[in-house]
MOPAC internal coordinates of N, CA, C and O (Angstrom, degrees):
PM7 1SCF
backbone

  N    0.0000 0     0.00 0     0.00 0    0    0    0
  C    1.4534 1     0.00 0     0.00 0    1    0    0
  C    1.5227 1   109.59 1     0.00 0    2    1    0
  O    1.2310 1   122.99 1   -54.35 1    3    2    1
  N    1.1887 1   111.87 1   125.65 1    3    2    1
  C    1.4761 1   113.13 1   148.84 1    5    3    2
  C    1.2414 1   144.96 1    -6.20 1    6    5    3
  O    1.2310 1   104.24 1   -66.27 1    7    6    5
  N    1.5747 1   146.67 1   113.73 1    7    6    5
  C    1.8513 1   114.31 1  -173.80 1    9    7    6
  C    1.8916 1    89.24 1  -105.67 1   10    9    7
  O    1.2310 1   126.44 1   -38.81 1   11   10    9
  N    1.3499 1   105.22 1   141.19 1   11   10    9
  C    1.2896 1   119.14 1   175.40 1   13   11   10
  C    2.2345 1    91.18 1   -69.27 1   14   13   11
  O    1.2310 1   136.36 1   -50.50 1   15   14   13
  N    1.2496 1    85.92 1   129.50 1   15   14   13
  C    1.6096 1   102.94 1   169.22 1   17   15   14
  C    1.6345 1   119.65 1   -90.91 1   18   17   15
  O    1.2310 1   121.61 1   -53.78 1   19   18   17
  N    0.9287 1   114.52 1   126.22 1   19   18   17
  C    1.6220 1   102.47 1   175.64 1   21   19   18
  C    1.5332 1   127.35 1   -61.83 1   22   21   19
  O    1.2310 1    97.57 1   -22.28 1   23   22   21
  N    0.8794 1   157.56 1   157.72 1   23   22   21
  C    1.6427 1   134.55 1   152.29 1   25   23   22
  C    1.8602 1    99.09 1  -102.97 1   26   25   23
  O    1.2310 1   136.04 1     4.96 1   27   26   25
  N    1.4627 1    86.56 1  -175.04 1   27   26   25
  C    1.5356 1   113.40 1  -151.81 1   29   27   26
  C    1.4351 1   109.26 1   -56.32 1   30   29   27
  O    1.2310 1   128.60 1   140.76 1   31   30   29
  N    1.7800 1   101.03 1   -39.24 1   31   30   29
  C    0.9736 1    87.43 1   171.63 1   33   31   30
  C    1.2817 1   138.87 1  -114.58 1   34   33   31
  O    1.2310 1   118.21 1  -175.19 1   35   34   33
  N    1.5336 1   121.02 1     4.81 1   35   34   33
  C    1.3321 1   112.02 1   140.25 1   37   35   34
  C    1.6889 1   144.54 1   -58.73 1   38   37   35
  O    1.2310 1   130.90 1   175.63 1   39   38   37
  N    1.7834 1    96.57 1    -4.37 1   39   38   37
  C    1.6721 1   115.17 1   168.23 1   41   39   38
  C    2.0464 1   100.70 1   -75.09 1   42   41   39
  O    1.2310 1   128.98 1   142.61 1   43   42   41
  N    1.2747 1   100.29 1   -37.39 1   43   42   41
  C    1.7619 1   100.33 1  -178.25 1   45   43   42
  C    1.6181 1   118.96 1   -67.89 1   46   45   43
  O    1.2310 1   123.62 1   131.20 1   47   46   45
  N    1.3181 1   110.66 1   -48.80 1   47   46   45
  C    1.2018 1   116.48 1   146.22 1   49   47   46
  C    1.4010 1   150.44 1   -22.77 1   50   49   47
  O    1.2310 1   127.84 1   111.15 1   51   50   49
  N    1.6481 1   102.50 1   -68.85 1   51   50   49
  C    1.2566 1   104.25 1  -178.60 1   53   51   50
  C    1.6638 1    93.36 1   -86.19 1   54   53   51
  O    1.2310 1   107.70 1  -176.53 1   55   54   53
  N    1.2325 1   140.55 1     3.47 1   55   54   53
  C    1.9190 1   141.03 1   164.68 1   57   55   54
  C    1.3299 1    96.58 1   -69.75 1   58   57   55
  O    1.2310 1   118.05 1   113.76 1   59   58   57
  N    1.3715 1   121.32 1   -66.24 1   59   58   57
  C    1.5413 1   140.90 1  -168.52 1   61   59   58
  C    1.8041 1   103.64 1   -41.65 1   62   61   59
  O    1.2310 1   123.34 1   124.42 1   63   62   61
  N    2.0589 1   111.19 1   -55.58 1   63   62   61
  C    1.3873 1   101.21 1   176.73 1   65   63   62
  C    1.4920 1   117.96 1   -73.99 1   66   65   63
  O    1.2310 1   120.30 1   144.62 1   67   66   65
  N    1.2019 1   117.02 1   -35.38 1   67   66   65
  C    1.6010 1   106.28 1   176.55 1   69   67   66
  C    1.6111 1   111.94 1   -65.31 1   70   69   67
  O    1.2310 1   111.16 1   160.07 1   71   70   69
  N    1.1626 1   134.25 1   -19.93 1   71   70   69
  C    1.2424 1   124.94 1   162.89 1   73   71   70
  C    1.7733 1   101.06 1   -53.47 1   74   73   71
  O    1.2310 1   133.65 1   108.92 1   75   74   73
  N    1.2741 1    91.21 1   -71.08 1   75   74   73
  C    1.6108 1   103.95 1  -157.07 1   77   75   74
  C    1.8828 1    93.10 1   -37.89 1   78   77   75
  O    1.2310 1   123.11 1   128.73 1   79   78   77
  N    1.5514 1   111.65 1   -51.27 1   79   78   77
  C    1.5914 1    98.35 1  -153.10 1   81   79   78
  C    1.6122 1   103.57 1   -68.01 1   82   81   79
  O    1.2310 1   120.24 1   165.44 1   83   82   81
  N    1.3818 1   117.15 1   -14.56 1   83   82   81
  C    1.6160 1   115.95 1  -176.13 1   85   83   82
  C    1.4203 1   121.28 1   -55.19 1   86   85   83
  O    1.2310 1   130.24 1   134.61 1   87   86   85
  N    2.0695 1    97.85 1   -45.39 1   87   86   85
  C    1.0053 1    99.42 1  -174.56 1   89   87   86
  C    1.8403 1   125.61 1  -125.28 1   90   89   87
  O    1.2310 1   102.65 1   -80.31 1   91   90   89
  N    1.1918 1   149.40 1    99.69 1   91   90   89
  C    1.2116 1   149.22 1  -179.73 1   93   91   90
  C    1.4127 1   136.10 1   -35.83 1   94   93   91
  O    1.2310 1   113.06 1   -84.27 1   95   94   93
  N    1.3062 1   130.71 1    95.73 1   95   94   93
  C    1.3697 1   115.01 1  -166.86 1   97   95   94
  C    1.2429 1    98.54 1  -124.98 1   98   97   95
  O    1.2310 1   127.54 1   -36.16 1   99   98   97
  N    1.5504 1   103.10 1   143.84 1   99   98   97
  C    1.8409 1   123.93 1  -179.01 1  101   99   98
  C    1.2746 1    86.85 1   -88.19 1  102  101   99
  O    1.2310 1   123.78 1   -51.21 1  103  102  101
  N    1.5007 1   110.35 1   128.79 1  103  102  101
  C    1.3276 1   136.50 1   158.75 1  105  103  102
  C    1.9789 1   125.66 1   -77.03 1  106  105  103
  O    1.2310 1   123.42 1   -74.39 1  107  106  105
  N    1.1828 1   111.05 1   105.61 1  107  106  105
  C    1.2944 1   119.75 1  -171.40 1  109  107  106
  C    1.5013 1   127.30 1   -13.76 1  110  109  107
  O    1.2310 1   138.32 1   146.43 1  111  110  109
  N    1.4018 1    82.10 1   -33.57 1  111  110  109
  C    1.9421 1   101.12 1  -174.56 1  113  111  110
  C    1.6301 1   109.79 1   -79.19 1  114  113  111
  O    1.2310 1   124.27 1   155.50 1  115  114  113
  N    1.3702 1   109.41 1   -24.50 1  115  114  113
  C    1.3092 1   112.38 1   168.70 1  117  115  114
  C    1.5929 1   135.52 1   -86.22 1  118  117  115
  O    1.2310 1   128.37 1  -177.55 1  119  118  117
  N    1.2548 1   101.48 1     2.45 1  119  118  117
  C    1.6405 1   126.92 1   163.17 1  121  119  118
  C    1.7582 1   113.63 1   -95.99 1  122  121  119
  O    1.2310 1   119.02 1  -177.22 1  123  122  121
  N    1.0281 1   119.48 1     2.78 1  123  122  121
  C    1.2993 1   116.83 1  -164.22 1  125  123  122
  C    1.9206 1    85.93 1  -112.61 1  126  125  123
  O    1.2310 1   131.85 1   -37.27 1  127  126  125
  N    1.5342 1    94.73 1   142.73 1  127  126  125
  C    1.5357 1   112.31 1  -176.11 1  129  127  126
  C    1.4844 1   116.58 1  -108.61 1  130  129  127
  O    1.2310 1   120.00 1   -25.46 1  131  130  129
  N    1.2300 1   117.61 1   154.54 1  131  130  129
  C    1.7756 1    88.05 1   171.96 1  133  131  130
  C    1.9444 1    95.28 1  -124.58 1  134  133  131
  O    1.2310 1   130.97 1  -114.48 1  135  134  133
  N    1.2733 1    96.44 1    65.52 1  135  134  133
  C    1.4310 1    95.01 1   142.77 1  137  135  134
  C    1.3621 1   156.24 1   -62.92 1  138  137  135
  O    1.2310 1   135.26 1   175.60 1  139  138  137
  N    1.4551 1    88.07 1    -4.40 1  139  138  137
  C    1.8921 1   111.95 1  -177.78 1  141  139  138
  C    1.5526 1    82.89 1   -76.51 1  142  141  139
  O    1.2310 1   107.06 1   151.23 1  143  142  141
  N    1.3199 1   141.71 1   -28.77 1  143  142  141
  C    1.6428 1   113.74 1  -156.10 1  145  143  142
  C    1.6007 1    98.19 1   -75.64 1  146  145  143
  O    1.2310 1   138.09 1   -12.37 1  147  146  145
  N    1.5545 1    82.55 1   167.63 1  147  146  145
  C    1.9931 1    91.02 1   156.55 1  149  147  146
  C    0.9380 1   113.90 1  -118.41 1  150  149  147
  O    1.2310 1   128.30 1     1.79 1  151  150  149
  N    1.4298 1   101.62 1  -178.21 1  151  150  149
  C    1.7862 1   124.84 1  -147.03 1  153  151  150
  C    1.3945 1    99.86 1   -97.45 1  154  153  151
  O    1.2310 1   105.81 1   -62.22 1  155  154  153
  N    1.1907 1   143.92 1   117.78 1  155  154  153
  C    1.4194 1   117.25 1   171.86 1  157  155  154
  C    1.8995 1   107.00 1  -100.88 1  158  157  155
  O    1.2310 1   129.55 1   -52.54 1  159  158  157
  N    1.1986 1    99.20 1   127.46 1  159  158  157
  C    2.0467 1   111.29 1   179.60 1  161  159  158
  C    1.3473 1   110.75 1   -98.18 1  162  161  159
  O    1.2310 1   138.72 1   -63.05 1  163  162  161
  N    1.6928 1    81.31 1   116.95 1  163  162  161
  C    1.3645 1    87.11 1  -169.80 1  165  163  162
  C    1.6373 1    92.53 1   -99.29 1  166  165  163
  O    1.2310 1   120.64 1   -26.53 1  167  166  165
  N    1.4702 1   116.38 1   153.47 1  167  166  165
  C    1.5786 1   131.39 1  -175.83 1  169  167  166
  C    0.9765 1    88.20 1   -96.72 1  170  169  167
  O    1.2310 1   123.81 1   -32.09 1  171  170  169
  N    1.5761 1   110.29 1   147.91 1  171  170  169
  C    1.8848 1   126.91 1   167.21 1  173  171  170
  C    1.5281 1    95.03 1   -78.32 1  174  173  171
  O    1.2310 1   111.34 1   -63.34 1  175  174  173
  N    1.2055 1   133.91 1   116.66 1  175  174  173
  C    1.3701 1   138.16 1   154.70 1  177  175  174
  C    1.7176 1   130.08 1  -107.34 1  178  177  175
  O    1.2310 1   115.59 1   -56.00 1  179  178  177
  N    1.0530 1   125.98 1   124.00 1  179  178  177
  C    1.2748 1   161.25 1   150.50 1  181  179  178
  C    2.1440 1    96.79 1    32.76 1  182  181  179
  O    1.2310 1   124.93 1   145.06 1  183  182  181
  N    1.4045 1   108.15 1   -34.94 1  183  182  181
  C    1.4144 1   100.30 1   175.13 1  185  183  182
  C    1.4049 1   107.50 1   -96.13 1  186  185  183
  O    1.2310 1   111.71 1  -171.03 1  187  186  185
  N    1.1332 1   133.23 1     8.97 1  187  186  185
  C    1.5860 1   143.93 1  -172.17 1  189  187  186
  C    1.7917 1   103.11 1   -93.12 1  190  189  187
  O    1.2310 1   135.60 1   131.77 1  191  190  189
  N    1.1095 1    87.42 1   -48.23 1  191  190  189
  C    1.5022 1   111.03 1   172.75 1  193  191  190
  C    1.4762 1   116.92 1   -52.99 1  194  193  191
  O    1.2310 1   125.36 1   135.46 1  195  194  193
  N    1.2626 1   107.31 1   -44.54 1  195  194  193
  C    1.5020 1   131.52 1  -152.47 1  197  195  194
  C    1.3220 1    95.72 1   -60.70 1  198  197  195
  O    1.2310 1   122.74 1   112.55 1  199  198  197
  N    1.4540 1   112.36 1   -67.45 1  199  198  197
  C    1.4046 1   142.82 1  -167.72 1  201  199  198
  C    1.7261 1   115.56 1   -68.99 1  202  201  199
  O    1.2310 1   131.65 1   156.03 1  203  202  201
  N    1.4250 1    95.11 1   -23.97 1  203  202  201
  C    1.8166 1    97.87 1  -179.98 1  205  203  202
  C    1.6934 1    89.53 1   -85.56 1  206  205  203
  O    1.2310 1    90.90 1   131.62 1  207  206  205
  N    0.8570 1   166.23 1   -48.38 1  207  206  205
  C    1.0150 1   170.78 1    55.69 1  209  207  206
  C    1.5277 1   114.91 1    88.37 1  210  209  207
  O    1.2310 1   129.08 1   112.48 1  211  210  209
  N    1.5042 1   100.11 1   -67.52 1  211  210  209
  C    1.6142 1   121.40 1   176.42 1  213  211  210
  C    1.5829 1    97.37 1   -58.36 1  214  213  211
  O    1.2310 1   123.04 1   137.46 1  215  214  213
  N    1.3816 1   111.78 1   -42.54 1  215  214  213
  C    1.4702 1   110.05 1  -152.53 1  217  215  214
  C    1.4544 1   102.47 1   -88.97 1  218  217  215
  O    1.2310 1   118.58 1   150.57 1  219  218  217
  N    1.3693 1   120.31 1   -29.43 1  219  218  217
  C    1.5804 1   121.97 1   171.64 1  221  219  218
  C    1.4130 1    98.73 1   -72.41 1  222  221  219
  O    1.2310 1   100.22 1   148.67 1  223  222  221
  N    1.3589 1   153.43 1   -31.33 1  223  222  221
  C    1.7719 1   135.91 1   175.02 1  225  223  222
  C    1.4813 1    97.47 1   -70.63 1  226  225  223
  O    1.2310 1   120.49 1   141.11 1  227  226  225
  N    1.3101 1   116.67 1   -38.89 1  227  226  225
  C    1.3357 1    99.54 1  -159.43 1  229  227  226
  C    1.8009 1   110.45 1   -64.30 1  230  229  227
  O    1.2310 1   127.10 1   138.17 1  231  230  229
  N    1.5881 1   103.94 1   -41.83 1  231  230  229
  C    1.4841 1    99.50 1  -173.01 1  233  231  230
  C    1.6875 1   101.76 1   -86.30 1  234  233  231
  O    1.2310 1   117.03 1   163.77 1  235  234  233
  N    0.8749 1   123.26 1   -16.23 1  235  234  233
  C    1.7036 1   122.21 1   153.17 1  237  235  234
  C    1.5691 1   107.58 1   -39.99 1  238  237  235
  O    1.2310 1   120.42 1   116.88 1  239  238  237
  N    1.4951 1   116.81 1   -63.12 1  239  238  237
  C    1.4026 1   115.37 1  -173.78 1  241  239  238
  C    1.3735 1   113.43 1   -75.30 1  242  241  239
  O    1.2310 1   116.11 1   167.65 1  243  242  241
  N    1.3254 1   124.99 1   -12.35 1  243  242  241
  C    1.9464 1   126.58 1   173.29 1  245  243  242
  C    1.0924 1    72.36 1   -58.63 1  246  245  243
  O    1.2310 1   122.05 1    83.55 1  247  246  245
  N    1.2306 1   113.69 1   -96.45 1  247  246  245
  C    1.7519 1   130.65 1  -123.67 1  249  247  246
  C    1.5683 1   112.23 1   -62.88 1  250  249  247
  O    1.2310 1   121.33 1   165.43 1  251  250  249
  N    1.3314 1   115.07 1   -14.57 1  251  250  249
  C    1.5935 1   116.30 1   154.77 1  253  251  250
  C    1.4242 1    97.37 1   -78.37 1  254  253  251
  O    1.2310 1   114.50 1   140.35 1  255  254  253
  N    0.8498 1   128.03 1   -39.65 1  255  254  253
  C    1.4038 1    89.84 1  -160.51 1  257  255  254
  C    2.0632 1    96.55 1  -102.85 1  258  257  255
  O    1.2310 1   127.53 1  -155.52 1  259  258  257
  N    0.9864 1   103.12 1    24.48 1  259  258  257
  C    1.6892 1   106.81 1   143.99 1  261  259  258
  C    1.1912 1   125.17 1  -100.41 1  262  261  259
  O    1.2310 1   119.59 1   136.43 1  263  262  261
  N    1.2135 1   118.38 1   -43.57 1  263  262  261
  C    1.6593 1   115.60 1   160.59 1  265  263  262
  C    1.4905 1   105.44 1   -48.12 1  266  265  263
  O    1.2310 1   118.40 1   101.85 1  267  266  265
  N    0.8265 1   120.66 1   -78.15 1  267  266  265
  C    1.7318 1   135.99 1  -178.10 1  269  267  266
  C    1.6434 1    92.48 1   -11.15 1  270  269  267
  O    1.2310 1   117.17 1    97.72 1  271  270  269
  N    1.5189 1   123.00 1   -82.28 1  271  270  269
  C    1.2549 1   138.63 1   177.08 1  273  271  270
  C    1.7150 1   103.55 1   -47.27 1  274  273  271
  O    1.2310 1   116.50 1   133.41 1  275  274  273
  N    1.1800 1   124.26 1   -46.59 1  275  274  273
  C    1.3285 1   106.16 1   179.22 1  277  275  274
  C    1.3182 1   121.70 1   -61.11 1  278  277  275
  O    1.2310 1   124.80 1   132.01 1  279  278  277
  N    1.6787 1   108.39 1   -47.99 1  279  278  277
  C    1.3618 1   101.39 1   179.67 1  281  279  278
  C    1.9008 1   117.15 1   -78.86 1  282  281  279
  O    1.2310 1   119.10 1  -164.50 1  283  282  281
  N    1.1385 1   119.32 1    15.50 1  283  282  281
  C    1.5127 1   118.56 1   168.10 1  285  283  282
  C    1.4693 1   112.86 1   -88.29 1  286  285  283
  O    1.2310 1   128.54 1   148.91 1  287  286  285
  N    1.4638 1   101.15 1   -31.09 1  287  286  285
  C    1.6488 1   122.10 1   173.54 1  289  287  286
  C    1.2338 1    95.11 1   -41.80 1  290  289  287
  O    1.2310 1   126.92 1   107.20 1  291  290  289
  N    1.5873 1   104.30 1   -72.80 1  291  290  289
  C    1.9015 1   121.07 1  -133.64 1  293  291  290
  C    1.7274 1    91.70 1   -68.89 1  294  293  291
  O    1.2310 1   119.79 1   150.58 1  295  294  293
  N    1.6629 1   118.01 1   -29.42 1  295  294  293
  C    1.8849 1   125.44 1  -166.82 1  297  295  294
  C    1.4182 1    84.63 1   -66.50 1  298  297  295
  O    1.2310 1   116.25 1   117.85 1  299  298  297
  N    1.6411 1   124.73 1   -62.15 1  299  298  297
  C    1.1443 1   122.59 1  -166.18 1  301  299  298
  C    1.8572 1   119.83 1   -44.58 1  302  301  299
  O    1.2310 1   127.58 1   122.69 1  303  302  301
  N    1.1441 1   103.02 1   -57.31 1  303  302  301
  C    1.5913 1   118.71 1  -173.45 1  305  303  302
  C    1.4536 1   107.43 1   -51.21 1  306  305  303
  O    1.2310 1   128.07 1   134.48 1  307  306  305
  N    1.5520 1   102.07 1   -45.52 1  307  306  305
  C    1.8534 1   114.21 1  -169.37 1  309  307  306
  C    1.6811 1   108.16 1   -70.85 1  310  309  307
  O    1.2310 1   122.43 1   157.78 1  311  310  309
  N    1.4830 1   112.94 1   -22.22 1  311  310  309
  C    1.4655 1   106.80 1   168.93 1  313  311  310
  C    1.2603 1   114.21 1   -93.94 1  314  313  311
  O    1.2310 1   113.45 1  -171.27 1  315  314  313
  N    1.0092 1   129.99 1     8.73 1  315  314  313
  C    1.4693 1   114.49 1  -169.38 1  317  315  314
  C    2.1051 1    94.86 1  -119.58 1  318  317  315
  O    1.2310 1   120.10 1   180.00 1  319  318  317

């Protein structure tokens, strides 16, 4: 059989990645912060509320009424 030969420039290449994987370099752009931005504050307002609210009755009312069903289960099972 044949041996596949490399050419020139797949010899530069595969030199070029084993350099690269030997050695690790932090790229400039990845030292840079963006602390110049601002913060924007957001206020808790009155419809934020609304909805945390809605969403605490609602799973308030599941879980009674899963207990509820559990314990009709457990009366049921224990008499029979």
């Amino acid at each position: 059989m044949n041996r596949n030969r490399k050419t020139r420039k797949e010899k530069i290449r595969s030199e070029n990645r084993r350099k690269d994987s030997q050695t690790f370099q932090v790229k400039e752009e990845w030292l840079k912060t963006g602390t110049n931005k601002e913060k924007m504050v957001v206020l808790s307002d009155e419809p934020e509320n609304k909805y945390l609210r809605l969403d605490l009755t609602k799973t308030f009312l599941l879980s009674m009424l899963v207990l509820a069903l559990e314990l009709a289960f457990w009366q049921y099972l224990s008499r029979h």
